[in-house]
Every structure is written in C-alpha cells, then in structure tokens.
DOZA-860637 format. One record per residue (C-alpha): residue number from 1; residue in one letter; x, y negated, z. Coordinates in pm, 1 decimal. Each point is the difference from the previous one (the first is absolute). Layout:
BEGIN
(NUM,A,(X,Y,Z))
...
END
This chain:
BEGIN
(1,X,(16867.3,-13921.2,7638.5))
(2,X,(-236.6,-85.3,-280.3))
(3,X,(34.3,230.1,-266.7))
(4,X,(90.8,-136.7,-350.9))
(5,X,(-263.6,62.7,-273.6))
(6,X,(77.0,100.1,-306.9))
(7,X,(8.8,-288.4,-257.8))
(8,X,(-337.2,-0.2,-243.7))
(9,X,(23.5,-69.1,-358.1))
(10,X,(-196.8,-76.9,-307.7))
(11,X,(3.1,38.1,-350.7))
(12,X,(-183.2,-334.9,-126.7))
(13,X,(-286.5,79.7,-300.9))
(14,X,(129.1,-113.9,-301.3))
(15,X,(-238.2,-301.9,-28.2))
(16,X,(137.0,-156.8,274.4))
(17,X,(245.2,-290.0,-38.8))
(18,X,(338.7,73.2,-125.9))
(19,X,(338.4,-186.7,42.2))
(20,X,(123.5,114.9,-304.9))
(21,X,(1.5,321.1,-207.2))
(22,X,(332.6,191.5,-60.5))
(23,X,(84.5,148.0,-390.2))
(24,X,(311.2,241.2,-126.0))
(25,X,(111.5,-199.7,-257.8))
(26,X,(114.3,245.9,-345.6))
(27,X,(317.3,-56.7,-113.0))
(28,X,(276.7,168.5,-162.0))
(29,X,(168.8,201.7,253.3))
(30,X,(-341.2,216.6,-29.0))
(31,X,(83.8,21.0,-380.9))
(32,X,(-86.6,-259.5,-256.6))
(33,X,(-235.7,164.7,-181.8))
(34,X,(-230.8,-31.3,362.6))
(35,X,(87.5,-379.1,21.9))
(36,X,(-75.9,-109.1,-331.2))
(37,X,(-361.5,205.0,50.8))
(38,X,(-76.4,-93.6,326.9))
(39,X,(81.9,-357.1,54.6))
(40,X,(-266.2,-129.8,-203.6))
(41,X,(-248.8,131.3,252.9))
(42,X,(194.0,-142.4,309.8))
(43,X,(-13.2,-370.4,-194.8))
(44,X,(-396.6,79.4,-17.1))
(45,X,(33.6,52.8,369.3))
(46,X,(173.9,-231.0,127.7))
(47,X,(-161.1,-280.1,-228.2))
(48,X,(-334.8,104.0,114.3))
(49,X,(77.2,-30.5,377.4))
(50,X,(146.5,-313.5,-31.4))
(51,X,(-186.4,-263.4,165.1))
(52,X,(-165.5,274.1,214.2))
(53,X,(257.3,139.2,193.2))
(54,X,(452.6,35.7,25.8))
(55,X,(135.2,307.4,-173.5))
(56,X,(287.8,151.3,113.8))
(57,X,(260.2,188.7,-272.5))
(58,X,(227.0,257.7,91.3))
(59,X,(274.7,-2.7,-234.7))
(60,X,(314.1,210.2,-37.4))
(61,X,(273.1,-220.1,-23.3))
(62,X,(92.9,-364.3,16.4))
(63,X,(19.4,5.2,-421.8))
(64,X,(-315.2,153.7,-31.7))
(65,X,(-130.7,-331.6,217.4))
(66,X,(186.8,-253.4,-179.4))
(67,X,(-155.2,178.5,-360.8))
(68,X,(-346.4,-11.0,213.2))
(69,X,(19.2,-323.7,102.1))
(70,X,(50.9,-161.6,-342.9))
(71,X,(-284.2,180.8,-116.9))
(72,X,(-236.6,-81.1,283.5))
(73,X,(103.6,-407.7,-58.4))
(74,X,(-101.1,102.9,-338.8))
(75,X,(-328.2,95.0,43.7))
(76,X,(-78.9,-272.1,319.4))
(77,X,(7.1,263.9,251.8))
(78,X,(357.4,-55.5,183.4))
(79,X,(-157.8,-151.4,281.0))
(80,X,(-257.1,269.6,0.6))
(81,X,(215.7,305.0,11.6))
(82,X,(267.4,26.0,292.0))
(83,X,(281.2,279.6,-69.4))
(84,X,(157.9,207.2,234.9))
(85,X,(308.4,189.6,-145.7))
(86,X,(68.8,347.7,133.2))
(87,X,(17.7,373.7,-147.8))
(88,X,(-305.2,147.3,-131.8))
(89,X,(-93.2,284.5,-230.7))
(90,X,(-337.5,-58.5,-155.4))
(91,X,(-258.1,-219.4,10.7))
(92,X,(-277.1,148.4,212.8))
(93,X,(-22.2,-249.4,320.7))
(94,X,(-299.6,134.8,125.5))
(95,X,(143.4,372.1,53.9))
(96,X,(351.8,-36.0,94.4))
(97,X,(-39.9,-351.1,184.3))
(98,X,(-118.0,-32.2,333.6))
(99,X,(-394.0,-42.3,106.3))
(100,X,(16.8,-306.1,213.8))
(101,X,(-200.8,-16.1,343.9))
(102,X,(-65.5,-266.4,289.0))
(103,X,(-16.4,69.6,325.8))
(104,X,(-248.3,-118.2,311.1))
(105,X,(115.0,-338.3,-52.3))
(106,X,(-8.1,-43.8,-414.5))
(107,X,(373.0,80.8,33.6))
(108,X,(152.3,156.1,-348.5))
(109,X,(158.0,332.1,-4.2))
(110,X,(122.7,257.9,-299.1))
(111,X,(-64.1,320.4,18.4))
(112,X,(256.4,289.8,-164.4))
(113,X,(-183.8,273.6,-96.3))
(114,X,(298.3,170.8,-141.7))
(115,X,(-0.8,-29.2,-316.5))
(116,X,(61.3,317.4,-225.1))
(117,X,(-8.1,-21.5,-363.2))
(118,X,(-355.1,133.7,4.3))
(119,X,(145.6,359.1,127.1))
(120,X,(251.9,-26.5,-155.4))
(121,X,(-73.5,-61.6,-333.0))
(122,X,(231.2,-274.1,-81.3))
(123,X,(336.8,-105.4,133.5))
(124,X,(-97.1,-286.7,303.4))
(125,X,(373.6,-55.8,136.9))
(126,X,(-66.0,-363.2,7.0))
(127,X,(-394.7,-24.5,4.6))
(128,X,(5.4,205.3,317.8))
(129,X,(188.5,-341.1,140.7))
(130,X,(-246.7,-270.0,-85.1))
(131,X,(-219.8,42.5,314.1))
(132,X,(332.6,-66.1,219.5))
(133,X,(143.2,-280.6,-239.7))
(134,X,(-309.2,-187.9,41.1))
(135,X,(-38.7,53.9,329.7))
(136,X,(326.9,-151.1,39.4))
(137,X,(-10.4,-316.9,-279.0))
(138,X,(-314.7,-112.2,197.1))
(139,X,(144.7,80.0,335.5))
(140,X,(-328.4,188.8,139.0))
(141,X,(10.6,315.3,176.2))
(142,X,(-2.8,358.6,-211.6))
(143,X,(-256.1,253.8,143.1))
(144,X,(132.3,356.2,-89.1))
(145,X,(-269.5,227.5,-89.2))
(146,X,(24.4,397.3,40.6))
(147,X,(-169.4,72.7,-283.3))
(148,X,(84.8,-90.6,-345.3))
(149,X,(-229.5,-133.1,-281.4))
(150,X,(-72.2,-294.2,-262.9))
(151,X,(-189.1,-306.0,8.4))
(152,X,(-248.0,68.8,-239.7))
(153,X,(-119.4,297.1,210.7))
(154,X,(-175.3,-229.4,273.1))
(155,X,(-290.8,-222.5,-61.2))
(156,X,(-119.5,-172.1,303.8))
(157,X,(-320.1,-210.2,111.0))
(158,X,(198.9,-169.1,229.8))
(159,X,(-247.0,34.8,288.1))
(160,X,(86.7,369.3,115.0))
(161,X,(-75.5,219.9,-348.5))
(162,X,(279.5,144.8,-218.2))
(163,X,(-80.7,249.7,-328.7))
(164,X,(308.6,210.7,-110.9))
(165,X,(-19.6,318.4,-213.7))
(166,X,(137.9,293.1,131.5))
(167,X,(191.1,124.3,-261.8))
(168,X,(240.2,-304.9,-18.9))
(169,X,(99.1,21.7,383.7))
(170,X,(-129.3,335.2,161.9))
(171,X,(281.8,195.0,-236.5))
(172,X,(295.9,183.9,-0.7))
(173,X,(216.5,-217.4,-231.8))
(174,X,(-66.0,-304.9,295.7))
(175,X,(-84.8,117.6,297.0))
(176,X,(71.9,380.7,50.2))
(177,X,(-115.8,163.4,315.3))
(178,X,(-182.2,-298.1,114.1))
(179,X,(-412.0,59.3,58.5))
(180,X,(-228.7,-233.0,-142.0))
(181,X,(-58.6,-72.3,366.8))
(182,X,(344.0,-85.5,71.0))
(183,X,(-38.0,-213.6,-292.1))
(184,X,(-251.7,-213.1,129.0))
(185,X,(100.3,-97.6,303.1))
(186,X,(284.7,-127.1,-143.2))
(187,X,(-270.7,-197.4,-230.8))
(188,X,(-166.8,-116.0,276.6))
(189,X,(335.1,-126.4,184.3))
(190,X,(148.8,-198.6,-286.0))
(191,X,(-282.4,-138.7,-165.3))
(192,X,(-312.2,-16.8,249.9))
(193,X,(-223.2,235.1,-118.3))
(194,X,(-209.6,224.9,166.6))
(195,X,(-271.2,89.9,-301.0))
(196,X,(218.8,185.2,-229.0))
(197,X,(-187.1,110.2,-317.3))
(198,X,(160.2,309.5,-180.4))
(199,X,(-33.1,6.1,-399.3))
(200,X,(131.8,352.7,-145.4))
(201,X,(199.1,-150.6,-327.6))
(202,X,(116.9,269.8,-154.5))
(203,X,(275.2,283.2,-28.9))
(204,X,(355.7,-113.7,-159.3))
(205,X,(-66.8,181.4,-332.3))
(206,X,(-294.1,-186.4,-37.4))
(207,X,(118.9,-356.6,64.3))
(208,X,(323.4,43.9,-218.6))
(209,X,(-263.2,113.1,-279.5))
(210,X,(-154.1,-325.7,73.5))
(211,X,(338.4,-192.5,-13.1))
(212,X,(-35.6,-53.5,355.5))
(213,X,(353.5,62.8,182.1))
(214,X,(-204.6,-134.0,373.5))
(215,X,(-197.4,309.3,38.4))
(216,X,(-311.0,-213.1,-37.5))
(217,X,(114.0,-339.8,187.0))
(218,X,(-347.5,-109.5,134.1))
(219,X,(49.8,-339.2,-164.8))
(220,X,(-131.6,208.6,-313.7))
(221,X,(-299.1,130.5,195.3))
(222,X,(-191.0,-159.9,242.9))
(223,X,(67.9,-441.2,150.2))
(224,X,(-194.9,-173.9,208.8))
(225,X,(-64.2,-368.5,-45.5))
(226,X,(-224.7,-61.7,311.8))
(227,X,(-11.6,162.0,326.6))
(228,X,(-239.1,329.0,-137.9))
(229,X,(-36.7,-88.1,-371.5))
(230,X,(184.2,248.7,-235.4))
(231,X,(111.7,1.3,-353.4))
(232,X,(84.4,296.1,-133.0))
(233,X,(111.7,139.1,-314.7))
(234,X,(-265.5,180.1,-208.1))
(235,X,(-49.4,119.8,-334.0))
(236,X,(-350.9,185.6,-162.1))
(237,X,(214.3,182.8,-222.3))
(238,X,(-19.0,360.2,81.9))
(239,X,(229.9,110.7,-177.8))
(240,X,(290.6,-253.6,98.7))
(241,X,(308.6,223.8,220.1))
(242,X,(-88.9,-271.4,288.6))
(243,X,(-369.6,75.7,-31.5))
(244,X,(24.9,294.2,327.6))
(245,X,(275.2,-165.6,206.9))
(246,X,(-288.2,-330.7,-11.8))
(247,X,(-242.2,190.6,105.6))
(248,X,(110.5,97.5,280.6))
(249,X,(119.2,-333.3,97.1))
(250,X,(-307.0,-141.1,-17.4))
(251,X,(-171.3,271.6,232.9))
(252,X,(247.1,-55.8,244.6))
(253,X,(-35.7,-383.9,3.7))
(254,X,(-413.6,75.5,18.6))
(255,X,(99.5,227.7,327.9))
(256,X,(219.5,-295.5,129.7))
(257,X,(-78.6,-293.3,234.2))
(258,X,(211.8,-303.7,75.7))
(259,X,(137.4,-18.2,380.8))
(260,X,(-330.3,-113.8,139.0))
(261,X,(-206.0,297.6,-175.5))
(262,X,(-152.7,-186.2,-231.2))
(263,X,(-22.2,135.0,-357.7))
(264,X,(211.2,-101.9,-272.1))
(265,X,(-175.9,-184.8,-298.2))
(266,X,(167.7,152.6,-296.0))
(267,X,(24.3,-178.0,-332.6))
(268,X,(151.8,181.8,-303.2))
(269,X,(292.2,-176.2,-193.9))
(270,X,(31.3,160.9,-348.3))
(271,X,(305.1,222.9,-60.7))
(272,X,(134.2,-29.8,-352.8))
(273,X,(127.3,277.3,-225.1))
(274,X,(344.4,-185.6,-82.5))
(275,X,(277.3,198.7,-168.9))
(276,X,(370.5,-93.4,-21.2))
(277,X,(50.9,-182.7,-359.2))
(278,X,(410.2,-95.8,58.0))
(279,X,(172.3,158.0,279.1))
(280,X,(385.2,25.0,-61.8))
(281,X,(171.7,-162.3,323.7))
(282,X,(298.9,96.3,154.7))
(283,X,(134.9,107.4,-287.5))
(284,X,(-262.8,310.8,-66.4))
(285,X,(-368.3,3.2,4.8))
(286,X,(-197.2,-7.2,312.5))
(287,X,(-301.6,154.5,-113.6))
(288,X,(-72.5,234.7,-343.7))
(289,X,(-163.7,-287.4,-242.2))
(290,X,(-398.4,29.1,-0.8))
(291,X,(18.9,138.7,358.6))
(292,X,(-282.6,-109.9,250.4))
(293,X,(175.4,-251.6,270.6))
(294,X,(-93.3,-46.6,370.8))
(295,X,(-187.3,-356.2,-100.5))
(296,X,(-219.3,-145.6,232.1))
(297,X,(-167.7,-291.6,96.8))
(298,X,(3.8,41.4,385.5))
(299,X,(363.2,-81.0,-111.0))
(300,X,(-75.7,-345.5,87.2))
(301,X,(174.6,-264.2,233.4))
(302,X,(-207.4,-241.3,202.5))
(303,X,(123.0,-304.7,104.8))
(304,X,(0.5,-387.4,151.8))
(305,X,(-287.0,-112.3,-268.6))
(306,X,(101.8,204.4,-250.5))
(307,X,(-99.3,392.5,-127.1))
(308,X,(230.8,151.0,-223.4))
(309,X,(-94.9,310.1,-225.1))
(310,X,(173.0,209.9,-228.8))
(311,X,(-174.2,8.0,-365.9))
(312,X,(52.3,262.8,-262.1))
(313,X,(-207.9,-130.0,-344.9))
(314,X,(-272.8,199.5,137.0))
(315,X,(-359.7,-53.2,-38.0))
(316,X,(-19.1,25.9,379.7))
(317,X,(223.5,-253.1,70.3))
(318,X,(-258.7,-248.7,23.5))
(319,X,(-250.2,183.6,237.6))
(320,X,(297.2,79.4,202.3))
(321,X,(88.0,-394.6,86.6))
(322,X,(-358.2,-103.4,-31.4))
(323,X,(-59.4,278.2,323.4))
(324,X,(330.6,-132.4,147.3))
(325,X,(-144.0,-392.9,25.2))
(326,X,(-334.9,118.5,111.0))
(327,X,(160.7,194.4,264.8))
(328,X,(355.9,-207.6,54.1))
(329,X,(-223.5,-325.6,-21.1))
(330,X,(183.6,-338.3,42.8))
(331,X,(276.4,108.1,-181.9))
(332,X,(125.6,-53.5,-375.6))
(333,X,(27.5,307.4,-151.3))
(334,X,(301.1,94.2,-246.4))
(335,X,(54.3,259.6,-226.9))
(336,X,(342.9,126.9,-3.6))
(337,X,(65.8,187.6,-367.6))
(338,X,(152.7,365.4,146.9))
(339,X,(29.7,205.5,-220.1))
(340,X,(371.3,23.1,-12.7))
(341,X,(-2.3,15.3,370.9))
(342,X,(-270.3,271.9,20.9))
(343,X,(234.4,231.6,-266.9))
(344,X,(255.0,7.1,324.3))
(345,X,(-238.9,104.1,203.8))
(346,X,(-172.5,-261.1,213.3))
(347,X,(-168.1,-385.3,-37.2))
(348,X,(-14.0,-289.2,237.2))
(349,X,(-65.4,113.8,324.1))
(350,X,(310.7,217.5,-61.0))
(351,X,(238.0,-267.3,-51.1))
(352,X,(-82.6,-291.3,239.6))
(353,X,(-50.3,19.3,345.9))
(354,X,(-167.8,-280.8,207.5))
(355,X,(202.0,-135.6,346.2))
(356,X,(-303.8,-124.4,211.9))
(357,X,(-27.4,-334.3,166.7))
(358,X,(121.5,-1.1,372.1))
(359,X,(193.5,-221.2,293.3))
(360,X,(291.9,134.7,-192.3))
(361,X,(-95.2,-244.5,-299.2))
(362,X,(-145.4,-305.0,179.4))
(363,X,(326.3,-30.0,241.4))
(364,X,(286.8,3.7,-290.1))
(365,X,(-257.5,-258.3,-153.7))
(366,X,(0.0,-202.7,292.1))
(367,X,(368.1,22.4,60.5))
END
C-alpha cells in the first residue's frame, strides 16, 4: 500500500496575480459614528482598484447592501464591488479573515487561523466566523490551523521565506504553552515556508503606547517585494519611542537570509511621527487626541497593476510611494488618505486581503 503524503501548500507573494481582493465594508451595526468616518476610505479603495482587479464586500445585512449598492452605482463602481452579506464586527479583513493558499495543483484553499480579537482585546463573536463563511460562500475547502494569529502578522516571498515578529504570535494572549518551535512547523505546514525570519516587535505595554492593539503586526515592520529585497520601517530620529524596537529589526533582517541563503537587500521605508488628530468612534475615543498612532507605510496593499498606500499629509509621503514604484515597478501607485483609519489602529494592509489566482478561478470562469 502506497502511503498517502501529506498535501503541500503555499501562501502566494503578494505580487502575484489576484482574483479579487476581499474588504469589511463599515456600516452602522459597528456604530455610525465608524461608518460615516470610514467609508470614505473604502470608496478610495475600491475606486482605485477598479479596472485592476474584483473587490469583494462583506456586508452585514441585506439593507446595509441595498444602501451600498445605491452608493456604489453612484460613484460607477457597482460593477466593481461584489457584496457578500453576512455578520461581521469590524472592518479589519486582513486579521480576522482567512489567508488564502493553493495547493500542488494551483488549487485555492482558506486557511482559519482562529481568529481572537487580538487576545482578546475586543469582542470577535462574529469576526471569529469569517474564515468559515468564506470558506463556505466560495465552496473551497477550510484548513484549520492549531495555532491562532492575524493576517497582518505574515509577510511572505512566496518562494519558501516568511518574516513574522515574535511578539504578535509567540505570546500568551494567542498561543499559550505553544514553543516558537511548535509554532513554526505549523508555519511551514500551512503556508510553505521553511526560512522563517523572527523580528522581536515589542512587549504589549509598548505597542498599546504606540496605538498598536497587534503586538507589532509585521505589516508595520518589515515586507518584502521581491524574493530577498526588504523594506523596512526606519526612522533617524533617536529620540522617537520606535527608535530601539527599529533597531533591532534591522539587525535581525542584516543576520537573515532568504530560503536559499542568500542575503537580504534591505531598503529603508521612512516611518512617520503621525499622531491621532480626531478619534471618537464607537461612541468614545479610540486614542487620547495628540497621541502617536501605529502609522506605517509597509501598511501597503499590492495588487493586479496597481500599489495602494496609505498617506498621512506627511512630508514623507512622497519618498514613501516614489520607493514603492521603484521597487513595486509596473504598477500605478495610489495614495490612500489614512489618517482616520490609522487613529483605529491600522492602514491598508490591515483591511484588505488579496485571494490569489488559481484553478479555483479559471474553472468557475470557464463554466
């Protein structure tokens, strides 16, 4: 009897082609103050992919679609924009959707990596969900991890590398009891790694100082955009809070290699001092006014033909994009204003989440 191997999956770099790209569409059942913020930013988004590449909307209810889809005919983007109506409780698709996969034979799958409210911060009755319910609307099978985590704490090269900071996943308010070792192996399983490069982030106290509730999400540190080049957040400001915690990121990354030992080529992406200006939402403020936020602009989404990156009114703004095309090149680069966004604690990369080309796609088109 021959025995059956495992099956071998991989987590697709995020420059590779997309079907579509999923959002968590604000409404009011999150409260309206978040809506009326928020959905300015989503129009930006959505708008800007158009012509590149399908976005997918979660939405709550089959009102909230109907309200959605008069204002997406509105602004030309209907046919851009296809909803999906079930339960959600915030907006952050990257984190408490799933991180889709292919197998041996370009085959889609979803993983769940049990989602958690970032330990437990905030209620995640219905976000925990989303993996399954997708899972299930596009009828592909769920892989069930044994760990839990977020999204926004992988960043693949799509060839056999991953980066991930420690303190978002090796910690007791995700994964208690389980070794850094166990960890990764369950890394290497889902996502077909088997070059995993460790980044320290930094202890709770320290990211909620930063308004960061992902214990340092490595979409906020360190992305790769080829299969050893590097970007990572930097800053020559000394005294900046971050200044340490970068530091040390960037000797790790000098230690690292990609999967076939070859050294990383490391490129610094400015990091800019941003501070919360208006942050009621849900009814009470996020953040203390004049508090530093968690902005970033590794908090970027790359996709079909198209680079989207959140923008603050900062002088850096333009270095940051002009670094992005050099680096991203072939693609139209967007700025996406985020400063509301970045007052609840994340840009971007922590709201959309890219579902990867495969057989999946190319037999429902041929159908």
């Amino acid at each position: 009897m021959t025995a059956q191997l495992e099956p071998v999956y991989r987590m697709p770099a995020e420059w590779e082609p997309h079907e579509a790209v999923w959002l968590q569409w604000p409404d009011q059942s999150m409260a309206q103050a978040h809506q009326m913020k928020l959905e300015g930013t989503w129009l930006a988004m959505a708008s800007a992919m158009s012509g590149f590449v399908p976005v997918r909307a979660v939405v709550t209810s089959d009102a909230a679609a109907e309200r959605l889809q008069r204002e997406l005919a509105w602004f030309g983007l209907d046919e851009a924009v296809e909803l999906f109506v079930f339960p959600i409780d915030d907006v952050w698709a990257r984190d408490s959707g799933p991180t889709f996969v292919v197998d041996q034979v370009n085959a889609l799958h979803v993983t769940d990596w049990n989602f958690n409210g970032w330990g437990d911060r905030f209620d995640h009755a219905h976000d925990h969900e989303v993996s399954a319910t997708i899972a299930d609307r596009l009828g592909v099978p769920r892989l069930k991890a044994s760990i839990c985590l977020e999204g926004g704490a992988l960043e693949v090269n799509g060839t056999g590398s991953l980066i991930a900071t420690e303190s978002s996943i090796v910690n007791d308010n995700r994964n208690p009891a389980v070794t850094r070792s166990e960890i990764g192996s369950e890394l290497e399983r889902l996502l077909g790694v088997r070059n995993i490069i460790w980044l320290s982030g930094a202890p709770k106290d320290v990211c909620d100082a930063f308004g960061d509730v992902t214990d340092w999400h490595v979409d906020i540190a360190a992305r790769f955009t080829d299969r050893s080049t590097v970007l990572y957040c930097w800053t020559e400001d000394r005294n900046d809070p971050r200044y340490p915690y970068l530091v040390r990121h960037l000797e790790q990354l000098r230690q690292a290699t990609d999967e076939a030992q070859h050294p990383l080529e490391l490129v610094p992406l400015p990091m800019p001092e941003v501070h919360s200006v208006s942050t009621q939402s849900y009814g009470a403020p996020m953040s203390r006014p004049g508090s530093l936020t968690d902005a970033a602009y590794t908090n970027y989404l790359v996709t079909n033909g198209v680079v989207l990156v959140p923008v603050y009114g900062r002088p850096e703004d333009e270095e940051a994009k002009a670094i992005l095309r050099e680096h991203l090149p072939g693609r139209e680069v967007v700025g996406i204003p985020a400063l509301t966004l970045t007052e609840e604690g994340g840009a971007i990369h922590c709201v959309t989440q890219q579902q990867p080309a495969s057989v999946t796609a190319e037999t429902r088109a041929g159908s």
